[in-house]
C-alpha positions in Angstrom: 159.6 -104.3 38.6 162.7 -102.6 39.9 165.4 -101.4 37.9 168.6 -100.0 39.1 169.8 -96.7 38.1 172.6 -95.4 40.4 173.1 -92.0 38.8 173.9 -88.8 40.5 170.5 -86.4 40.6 170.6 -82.7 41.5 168.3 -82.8 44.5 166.2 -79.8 46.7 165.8 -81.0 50.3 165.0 -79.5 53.8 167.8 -80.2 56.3 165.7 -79.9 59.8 167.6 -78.7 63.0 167.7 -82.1 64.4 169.1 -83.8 61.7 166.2 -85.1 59.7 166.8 -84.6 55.8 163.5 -84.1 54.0 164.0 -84.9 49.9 161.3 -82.2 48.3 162.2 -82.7 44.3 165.2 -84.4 42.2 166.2 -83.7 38.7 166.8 -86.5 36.3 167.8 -86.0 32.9 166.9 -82.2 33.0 163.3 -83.2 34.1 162.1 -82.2 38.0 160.2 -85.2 39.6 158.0 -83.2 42.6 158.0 -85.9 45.8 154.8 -86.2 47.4 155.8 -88.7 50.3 158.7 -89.8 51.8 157.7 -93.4 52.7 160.4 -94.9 54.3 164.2 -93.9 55.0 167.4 -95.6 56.5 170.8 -95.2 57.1 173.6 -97.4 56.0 177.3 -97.1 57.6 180.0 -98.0 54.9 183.7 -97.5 57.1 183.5 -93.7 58.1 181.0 -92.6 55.7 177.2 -92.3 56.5 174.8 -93.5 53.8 171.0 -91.7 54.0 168.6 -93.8 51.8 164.7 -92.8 51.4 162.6 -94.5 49.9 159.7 -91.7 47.7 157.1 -91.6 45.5 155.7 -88.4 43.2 152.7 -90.5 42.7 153.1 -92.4 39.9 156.6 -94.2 40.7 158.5 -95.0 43.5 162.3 -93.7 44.2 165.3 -94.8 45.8 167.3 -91.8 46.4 170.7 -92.0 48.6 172.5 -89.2 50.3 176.2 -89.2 50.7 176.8 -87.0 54.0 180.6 -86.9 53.4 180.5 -85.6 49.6 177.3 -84.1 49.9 176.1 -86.2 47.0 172.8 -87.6 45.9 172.5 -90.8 43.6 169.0 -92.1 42.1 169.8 -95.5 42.9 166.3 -97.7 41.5 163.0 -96.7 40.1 159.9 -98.8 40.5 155.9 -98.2 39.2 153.7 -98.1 41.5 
């Protein structure tokens, strides 16, 4: 079951030359959740601002994490088991 969470995260990720972003861990509530696979990202226009989504897993749940490339912000937007 998916529940929503939209909360900003604190989030360590790999920016590649060529533009791919790469989410590596995110903090939630002072715990570190380690992501084992990315499984599936898009990007979402809203006016001027670009809106990265990826879609991750650290095994036991599965993540939607956005990326805000004007703020720099990260949100944890829904969590789901496996």
């Amino acid at each position: 079951m998916l529940t929503e969470i939209r909360e900003p995260i604190k989030v360590g990720a790999v920016f590649e030359p060529e533009g791919t972003i790469i989410p590596k861990w995110f903090v939630r509530n002072g715990r570190k959740y380690v992501v084992q696979k990315v499984t599936f990202t898009w990007k979402v226009r809203d006016g001027q601002k670009a809106l990265y989504h990826f879609a991750v897993t650290d095994g036991v749940n599965l993540y939607e994490l956005t990326y805000d490339a004007v703020t720099s912000a990260w949100k944890l937007m829904a969590v789901s088991p496996l």
